[in-house]
C-alpha positions in Angstrom: 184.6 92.7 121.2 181.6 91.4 123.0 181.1 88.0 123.7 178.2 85.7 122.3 175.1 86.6 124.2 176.4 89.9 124.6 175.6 93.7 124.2 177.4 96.4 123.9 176.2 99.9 125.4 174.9 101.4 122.8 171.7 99.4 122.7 170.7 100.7 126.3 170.5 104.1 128.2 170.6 105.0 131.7 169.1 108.9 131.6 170.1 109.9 134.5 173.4 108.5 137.0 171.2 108.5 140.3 168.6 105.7 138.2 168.0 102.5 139.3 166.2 101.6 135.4 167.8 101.2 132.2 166.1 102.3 129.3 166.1 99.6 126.1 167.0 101.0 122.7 166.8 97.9 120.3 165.1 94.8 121.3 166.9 92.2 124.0 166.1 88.5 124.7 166.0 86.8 128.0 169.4 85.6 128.8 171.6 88.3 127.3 174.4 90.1 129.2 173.7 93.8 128.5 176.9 95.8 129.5 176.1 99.3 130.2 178.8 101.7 132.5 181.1 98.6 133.2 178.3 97.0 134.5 176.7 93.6 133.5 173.2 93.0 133.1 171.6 89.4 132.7 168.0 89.8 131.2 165.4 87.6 132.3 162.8 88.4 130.0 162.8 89.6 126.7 162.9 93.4 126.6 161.3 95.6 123.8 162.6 99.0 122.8 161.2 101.8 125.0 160.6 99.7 128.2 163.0 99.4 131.2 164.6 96.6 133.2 165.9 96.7 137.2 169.1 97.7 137.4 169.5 96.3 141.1 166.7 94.2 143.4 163.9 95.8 144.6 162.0 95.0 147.6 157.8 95.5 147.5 158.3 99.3 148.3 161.3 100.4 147.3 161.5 103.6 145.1 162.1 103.3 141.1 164.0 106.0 140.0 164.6 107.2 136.6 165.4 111.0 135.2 166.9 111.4 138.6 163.8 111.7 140.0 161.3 109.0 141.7 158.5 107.9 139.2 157.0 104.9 141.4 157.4 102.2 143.7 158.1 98.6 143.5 154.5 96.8 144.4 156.4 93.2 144.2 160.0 92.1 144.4 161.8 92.7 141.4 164.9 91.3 140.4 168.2 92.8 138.9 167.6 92.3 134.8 163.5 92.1 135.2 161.3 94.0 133.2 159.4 96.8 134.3 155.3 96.7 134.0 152.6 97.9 135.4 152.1 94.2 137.2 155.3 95.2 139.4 155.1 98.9 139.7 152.9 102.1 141.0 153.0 105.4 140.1 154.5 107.9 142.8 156.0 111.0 142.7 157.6 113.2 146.0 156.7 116.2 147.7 157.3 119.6 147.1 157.5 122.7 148.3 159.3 126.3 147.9 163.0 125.9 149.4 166.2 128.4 149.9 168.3 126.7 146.9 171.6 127.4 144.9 170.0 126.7 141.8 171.7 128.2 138.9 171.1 128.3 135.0 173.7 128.0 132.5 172.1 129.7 129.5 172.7 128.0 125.9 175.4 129.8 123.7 172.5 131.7 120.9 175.4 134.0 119.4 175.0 132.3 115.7 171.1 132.9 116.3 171.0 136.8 117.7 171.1 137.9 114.2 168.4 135.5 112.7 165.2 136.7 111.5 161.9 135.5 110.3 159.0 137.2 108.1 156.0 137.8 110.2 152.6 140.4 110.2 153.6 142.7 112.9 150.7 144.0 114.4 150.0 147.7 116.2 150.7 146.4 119.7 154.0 145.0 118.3 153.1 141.1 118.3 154.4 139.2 115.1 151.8 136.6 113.5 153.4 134.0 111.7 150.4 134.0 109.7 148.0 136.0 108.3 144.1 134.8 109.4 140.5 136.2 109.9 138.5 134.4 112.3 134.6 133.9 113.1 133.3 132.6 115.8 130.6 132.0 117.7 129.7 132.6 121.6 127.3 129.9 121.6 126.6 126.7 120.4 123.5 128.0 118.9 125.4 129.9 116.6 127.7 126.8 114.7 125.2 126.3 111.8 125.3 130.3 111.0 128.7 129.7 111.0 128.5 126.5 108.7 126.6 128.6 106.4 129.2 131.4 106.0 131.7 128.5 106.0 130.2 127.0 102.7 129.6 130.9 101.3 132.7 132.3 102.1 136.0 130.1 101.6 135.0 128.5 98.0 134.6 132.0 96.4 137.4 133.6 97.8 139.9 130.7 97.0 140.4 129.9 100.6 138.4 125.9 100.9 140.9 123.1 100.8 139.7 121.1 97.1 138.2 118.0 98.1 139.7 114.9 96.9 137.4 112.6 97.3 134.1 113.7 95.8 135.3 111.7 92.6 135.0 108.5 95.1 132.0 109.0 96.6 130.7 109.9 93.1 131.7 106.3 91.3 130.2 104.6 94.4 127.3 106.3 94.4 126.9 105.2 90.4 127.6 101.8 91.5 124.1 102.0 93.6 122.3 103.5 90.8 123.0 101.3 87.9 122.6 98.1 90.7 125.5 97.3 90.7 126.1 97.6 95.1 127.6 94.6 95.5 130.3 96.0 94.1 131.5 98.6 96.3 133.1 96.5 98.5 136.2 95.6 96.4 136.2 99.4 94.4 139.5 100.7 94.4 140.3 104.2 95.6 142.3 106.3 93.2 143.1 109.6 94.0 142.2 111.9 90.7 144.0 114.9 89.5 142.5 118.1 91.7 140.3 120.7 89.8 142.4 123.4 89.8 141.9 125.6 92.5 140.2 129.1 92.1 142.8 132.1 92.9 142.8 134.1 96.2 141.2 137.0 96.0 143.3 138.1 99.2 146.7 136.5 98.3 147.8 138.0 101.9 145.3 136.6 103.9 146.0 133.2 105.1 142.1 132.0 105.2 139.2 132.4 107.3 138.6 130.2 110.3 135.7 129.0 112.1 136.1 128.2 115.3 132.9 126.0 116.5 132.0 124.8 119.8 129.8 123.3 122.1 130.2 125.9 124.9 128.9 129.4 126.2 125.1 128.2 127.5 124.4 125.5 129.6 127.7 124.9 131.7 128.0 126.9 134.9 129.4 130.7 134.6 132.9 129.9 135.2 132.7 127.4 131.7 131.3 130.5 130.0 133.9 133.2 131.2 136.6 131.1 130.6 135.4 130.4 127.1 135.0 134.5 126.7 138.7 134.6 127.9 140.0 131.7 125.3 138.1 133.3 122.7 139.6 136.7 123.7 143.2 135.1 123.5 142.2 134.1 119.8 140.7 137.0 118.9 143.8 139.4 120.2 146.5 136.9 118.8 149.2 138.0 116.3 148.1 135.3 114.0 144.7 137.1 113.2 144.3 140.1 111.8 140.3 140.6 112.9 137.1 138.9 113.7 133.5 138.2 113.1 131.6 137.3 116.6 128.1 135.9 116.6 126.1 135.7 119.4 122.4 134.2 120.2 122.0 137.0 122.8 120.7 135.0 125.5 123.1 132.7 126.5 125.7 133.0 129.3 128.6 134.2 127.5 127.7 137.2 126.7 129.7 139.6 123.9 129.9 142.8 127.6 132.4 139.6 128.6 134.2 138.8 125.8 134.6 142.3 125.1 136.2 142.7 129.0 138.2 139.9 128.2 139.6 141.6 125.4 140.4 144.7 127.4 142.4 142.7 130.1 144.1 141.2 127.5 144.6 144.4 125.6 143.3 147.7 126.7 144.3 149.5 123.5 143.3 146.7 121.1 143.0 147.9 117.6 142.1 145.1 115.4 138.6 145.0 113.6 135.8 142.9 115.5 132.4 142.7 114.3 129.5 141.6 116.7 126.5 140.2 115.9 123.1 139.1 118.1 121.0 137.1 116.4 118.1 137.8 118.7 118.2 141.5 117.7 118.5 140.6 113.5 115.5 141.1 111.9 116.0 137.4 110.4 118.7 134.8 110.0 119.3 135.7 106.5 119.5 139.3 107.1 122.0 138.3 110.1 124.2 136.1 107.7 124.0 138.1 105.0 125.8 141.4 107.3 128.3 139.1 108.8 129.3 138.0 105.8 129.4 142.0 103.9 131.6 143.0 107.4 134.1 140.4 107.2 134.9 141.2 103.3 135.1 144.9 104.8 138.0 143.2 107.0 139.7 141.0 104.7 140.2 144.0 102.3 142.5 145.8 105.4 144.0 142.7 106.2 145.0 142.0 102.8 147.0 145.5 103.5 149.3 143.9 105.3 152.4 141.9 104.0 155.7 139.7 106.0 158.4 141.8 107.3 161.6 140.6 109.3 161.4 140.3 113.1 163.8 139.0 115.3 163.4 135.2 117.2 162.0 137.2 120.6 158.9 137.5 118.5 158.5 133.8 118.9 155.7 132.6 121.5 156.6 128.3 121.2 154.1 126.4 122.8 156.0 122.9 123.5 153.1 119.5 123.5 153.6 116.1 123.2 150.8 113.5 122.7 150.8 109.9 121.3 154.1 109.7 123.7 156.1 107.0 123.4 159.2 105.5 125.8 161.7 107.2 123.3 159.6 110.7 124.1 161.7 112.0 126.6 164.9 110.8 125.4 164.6 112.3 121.3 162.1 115.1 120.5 161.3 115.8 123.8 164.7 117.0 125.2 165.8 118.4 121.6 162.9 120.8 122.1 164.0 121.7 125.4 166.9 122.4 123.8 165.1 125.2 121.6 163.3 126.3 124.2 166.2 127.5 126.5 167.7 129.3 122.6 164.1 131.2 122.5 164.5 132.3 126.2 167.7 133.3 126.2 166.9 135.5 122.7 163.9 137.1 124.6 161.2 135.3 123.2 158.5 133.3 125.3 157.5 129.9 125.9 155.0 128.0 126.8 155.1 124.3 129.1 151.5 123.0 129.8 150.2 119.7 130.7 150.0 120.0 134.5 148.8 116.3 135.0 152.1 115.6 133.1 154.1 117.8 135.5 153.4 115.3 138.4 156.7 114.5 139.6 158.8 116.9 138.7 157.5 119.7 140.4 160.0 120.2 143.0 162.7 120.9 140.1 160.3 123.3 138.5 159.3 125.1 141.6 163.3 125.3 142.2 163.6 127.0 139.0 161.0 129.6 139.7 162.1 133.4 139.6 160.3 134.5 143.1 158.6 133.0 145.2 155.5 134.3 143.9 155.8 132.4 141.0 156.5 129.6 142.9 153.6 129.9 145.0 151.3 130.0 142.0 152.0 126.9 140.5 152.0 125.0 143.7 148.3 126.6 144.3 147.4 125.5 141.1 148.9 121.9 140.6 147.3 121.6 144.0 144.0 123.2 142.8 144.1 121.0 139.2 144.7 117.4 141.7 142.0 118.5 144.1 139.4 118.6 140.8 140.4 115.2 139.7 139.9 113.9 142.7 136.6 115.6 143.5 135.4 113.6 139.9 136.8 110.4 141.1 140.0 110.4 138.9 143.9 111.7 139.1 147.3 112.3 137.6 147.5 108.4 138.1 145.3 107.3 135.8 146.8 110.0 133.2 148.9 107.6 131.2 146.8 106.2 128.4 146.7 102.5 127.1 149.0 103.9 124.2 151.3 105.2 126.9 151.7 102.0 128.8 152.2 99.7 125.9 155.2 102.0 124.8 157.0 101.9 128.4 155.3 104.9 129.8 154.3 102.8 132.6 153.2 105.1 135.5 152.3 108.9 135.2 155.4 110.4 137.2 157.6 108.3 134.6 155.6 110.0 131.5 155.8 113.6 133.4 159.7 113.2 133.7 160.0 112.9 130.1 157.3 115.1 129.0 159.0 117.6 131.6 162.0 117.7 129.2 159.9 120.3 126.5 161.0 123.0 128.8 164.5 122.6 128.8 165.9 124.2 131.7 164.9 128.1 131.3 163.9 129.8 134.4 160.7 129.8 135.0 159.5 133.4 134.7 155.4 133.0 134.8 152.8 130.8 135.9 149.3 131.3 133.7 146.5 130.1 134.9 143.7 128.7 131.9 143.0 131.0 130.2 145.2 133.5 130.8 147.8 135.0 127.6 151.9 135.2 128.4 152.8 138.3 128.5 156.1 138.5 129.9 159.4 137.0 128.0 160.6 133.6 129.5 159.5 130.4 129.8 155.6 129.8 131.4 154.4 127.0 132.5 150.6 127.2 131.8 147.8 124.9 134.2 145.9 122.9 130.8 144.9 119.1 130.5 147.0 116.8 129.1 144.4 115.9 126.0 146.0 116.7 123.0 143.5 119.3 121.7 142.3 121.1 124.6 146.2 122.3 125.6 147.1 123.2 122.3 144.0 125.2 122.1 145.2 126.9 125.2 148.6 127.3 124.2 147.4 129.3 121.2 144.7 131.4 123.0 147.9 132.4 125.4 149.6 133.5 122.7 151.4 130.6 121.0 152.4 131.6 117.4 154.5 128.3 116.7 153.5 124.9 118.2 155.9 121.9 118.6 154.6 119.0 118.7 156.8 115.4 120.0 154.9 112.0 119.4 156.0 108.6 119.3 152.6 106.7 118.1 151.6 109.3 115.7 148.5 111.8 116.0 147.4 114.4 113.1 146.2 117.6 115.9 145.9 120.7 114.0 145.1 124.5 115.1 142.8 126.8 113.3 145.4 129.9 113.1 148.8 128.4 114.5 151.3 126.1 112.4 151.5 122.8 114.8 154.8 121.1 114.2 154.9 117.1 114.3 158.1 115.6 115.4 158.5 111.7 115.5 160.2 110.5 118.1 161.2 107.6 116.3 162.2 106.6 112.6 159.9 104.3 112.2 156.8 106.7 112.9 157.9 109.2 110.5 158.6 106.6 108.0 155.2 105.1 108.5 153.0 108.1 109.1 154.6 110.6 106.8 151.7 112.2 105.8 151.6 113.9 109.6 155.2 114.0 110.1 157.2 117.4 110.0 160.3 116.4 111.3 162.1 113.0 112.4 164.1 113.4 115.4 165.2 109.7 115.6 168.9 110.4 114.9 169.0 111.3 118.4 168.0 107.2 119.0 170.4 106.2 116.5 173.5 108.0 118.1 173.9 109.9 114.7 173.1 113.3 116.0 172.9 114.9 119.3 170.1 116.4 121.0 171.3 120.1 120.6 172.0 119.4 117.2 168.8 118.1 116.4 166.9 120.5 118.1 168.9 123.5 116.7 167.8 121.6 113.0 163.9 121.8 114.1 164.8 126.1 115.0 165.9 126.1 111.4 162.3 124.2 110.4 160.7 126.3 112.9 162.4 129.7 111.5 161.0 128.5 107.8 157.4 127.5 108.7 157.1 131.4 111.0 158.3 132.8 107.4 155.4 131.3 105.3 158.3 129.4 103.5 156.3 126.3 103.9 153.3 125.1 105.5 152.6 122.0 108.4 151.5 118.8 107.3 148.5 119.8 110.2 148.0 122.9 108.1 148.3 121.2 104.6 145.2 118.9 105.9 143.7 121.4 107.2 143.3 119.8 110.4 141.7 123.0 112.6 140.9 121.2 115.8 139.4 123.5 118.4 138.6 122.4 121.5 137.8 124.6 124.9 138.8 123.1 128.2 135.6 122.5 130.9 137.9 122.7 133.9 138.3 119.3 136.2 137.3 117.0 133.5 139.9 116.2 131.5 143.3 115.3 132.3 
């Protein structure tokens, strides 16, 4: 039994024996004596859940560790039982650099998972789509409003537009205004009505259409444009689609001779259905519009051919994100995912760790777990590359943590790599892919994107991805056009509060009720169900299709 003013351990966590920071669980007051590992801790400031407090004095320069790994330096003296801020620390992370090690891997028992299956679209260069989608995009900006157009013609009459639940709103407003009656609006209650009932599919096995608009392909330099033709390439020859409609201006940069050589590098013996069309050579934008749209019926009638059939886990391409992260990140979901990643290796199956600004820190332990020295090499080149470009715009992987970040204990931007770091488990690394380059190999890659939530999911799926999991602790709704995206709380709270974008809770692991392998062998199960078509994402529910194309060196 404690004694007053007391806490036992369970309301703190030290992550790692060589840290100097201990991690707050439930909230702490000034003056409390925290025991934690036979050791006593008086606070002397109040202490929220997901921040940290010294474990010993610091001098101005002394290293804070935490994950085992240094995450920043003291910039004043800090005494034992002080809070950590931003006021008293600064981000740093160590050097690295390819060494002779003894590094070993001790791969995760998978026998009760060998035999599992899930029902997915296999395609003729053996890929499995967890879903079933036809695509249309465009190589140019120019081209979005085409695409609006076949947007509005195309998904209402085939069964495939989402009904819209609020036209009843906007309707009893806008009656409001005509019968004068506008000072009203202010104070009219929303009330969701019943939904018109929604027209049958004409293509029961086609997922929907997607349209993938964006404000690239003219106007950048050339890189921008052939690395949009490769992104759009890794869509197009994903197992999630099943063909695609491609319209083009004709003058612009990204031109269809590259997306089609994209293609080919990506797949020399590609065998799906894609339709091109140049505006500049139509003899009108109706007579344009009008042939897209007869070609892409032409395609949804073959890929309405196709129906699920089992395939094992190694069919599984994960890409592993967080965004909105919180300080309970890389202690719940975070981990619990690394967990499922090193199950998906170990069956065969790929995965996919991006984020590079959020791999500042703990490179040294992921260039140790590189399978050759070649490997190796190409991730140092490129984290060195990906700094070099944020410097050259006046920015870097310091100023990486957002205000979101900072207020939930993710104070400098080696502390949020060390726990973002956690997604990959500890797999070998067996590939490095550059943006935008598609995984080809089995293993776990680790793959040069921003940080920003969008743009490296976007990447993840044009590499291949055909599940996403997705850890937040503040709560975000990102969505992919053809790819299920997973949202896992960190915490309780947030799934409790934002349930409407919430797949999965994994806050048990904070509440000491479930471990993280048991709680990340729970989101396989969710992860098996969702690849089967036996439910659908919150993201997908929503329909929230966010597509965004990186513009290398801008974002982090």
């Amino acid at each position: 039994m404690n004694e007053p003013g007391q806490r036992s351990t369970h309301s703190v966590l030290k992550l790692d024996p060589r840290d100097n920071v201990i991690v707050a669980l439930t909230p702490l007051r000034a003056g409390e004596v925290v025991t934690h590992e036979s050791q006593t801790y008086t606070l002397l400031e109040d202490i929220r859940p997901k921040h940290k407090f010294a474990a010993q004095d610091f001098e101005i320069g002394s290293e804070i560790i935490m994950y085992g790994v240094l995450v920043g330096k003291a910039s004043q003296q800090i005494a034992r039982g002080q809070l950590l801020s931003t006021a008293n620390i600064r981000h740093d992370a160590a050097h690295y650099a390819r060494r002779k090690t003894n590094w070993q891997w001790s791969a995760p028992d998978v026998s009760r998972w060998k035999s599992r299956i899930f029902l997915g679209y296999r395609r003729p260069d053996s890929q499995v789509g967890t879903r079933n989608y036809w695509i249309v995009l465009p190589l140019v900006f120019c081209e979005n409003r085409n695409l609006a157009v076949m947007k509005r013609a195309l998904e209402e009459e085939l069964g495939f537009a989402r009904p819209q639940s609020y036209q009843q709103f906007v309707r009893d407003l806008a009656g409001m205004v005509r019968t004068g009656q506008a000072d009203n609006i202010a104070a009219a209650p929303f009330q969701e009505s019943p939904r018109a009932a929604q027209p049958s599919r004409l293509f029961p096995n086609v997922d929907g259409i997607k349209f993938l608009t964006h404000e690239g392909g003219c106007g950048g330099t050339r890189e921008d444009s052939n690395n949009l033709c490769g992104l759009l390439a890794g869509y197009i020859n994903h197992p999630n689609v099943a063909g695609a409609t491609v319209l083009s201006l004709g003058c612009q940069h990204a031109q269809i001779s590259i997306l089609q050589e994209q293609l080919r590098l990506r797949n020399p013996s590609q065998q799906k259905p894609v339709y091109f069309f140049e505006q500049q050579k139509s003899a009108s934008e109706p007579a344009l519009i009008s042939e897209a749209i007869r070609k892409t019926l032409i395609g949804l009638v073959e890929a309405n051919k196709l129906s699920r059939e089992p395939a094992p886990l190694s069919a599984l391409t994960v890409g592993l994100k967080c965004g909105g992260s919180d300080g309970f990140s890389g202690i719940s979901a975070n981990p619990a995912i690394g967990h499922l990643a090193d199950i998906v290796n170990t069956l065969g199956g790929r995965t996919i760790l991006s984020e590079f600004p959020e791999l500042c820190g703990v490179e040294q332990n992921l260039v140790d777990r590189c399978v050759s020295d070649e490997v190796a090499q190409r991730f140092i080149q490129l984290m060195g590359d990906y700094a070099a470009r944020a410097k050259a715009v006046r920015s870097g992987f310091d100023m990486n943590p957002s205000p979101g970040n900072i207020k939930d204990g993710l104070l400098t931007d080696a502390m949020k790599s060390a726990g973002a770091a956690k997604k990959g488990g500890t797999s070998p690394v067996t590939g490095v892919l550059d943006y935008p380059e598609y995984a080809a190999n089995p293993g776990l890659h680790l793959q040069c994107t921003p940080g920003s939530d969008v743009e490296c999911v976007t990447a993840q799926v044009g590499a291949g991805a055909n599940i996403v999991l997705f850890t937040t602790g503040l709560g975000t709704p990102t969505g992919n056009p053809v790819t299920p995206v997973i949202k896992l709380s960190t915490n309780t709270e947030l799934a409790e509060r934002m349930g409407d974008i919430i797949d999965f809770d994994a806050g048990s692991i904070i509440r000491g009720s479930a471990t993280v392998e048991q709680v990340g062998e729970q989101i396989l199960d969710r992860v098996i169900e969702i690849a089967s078509g036996g439910a659908s994402t919150k993201a997908e529910t929503l329909s929230q299709d966010d597509f965004i194309p990186w513009k290398r060196g801008v974002s982090l």
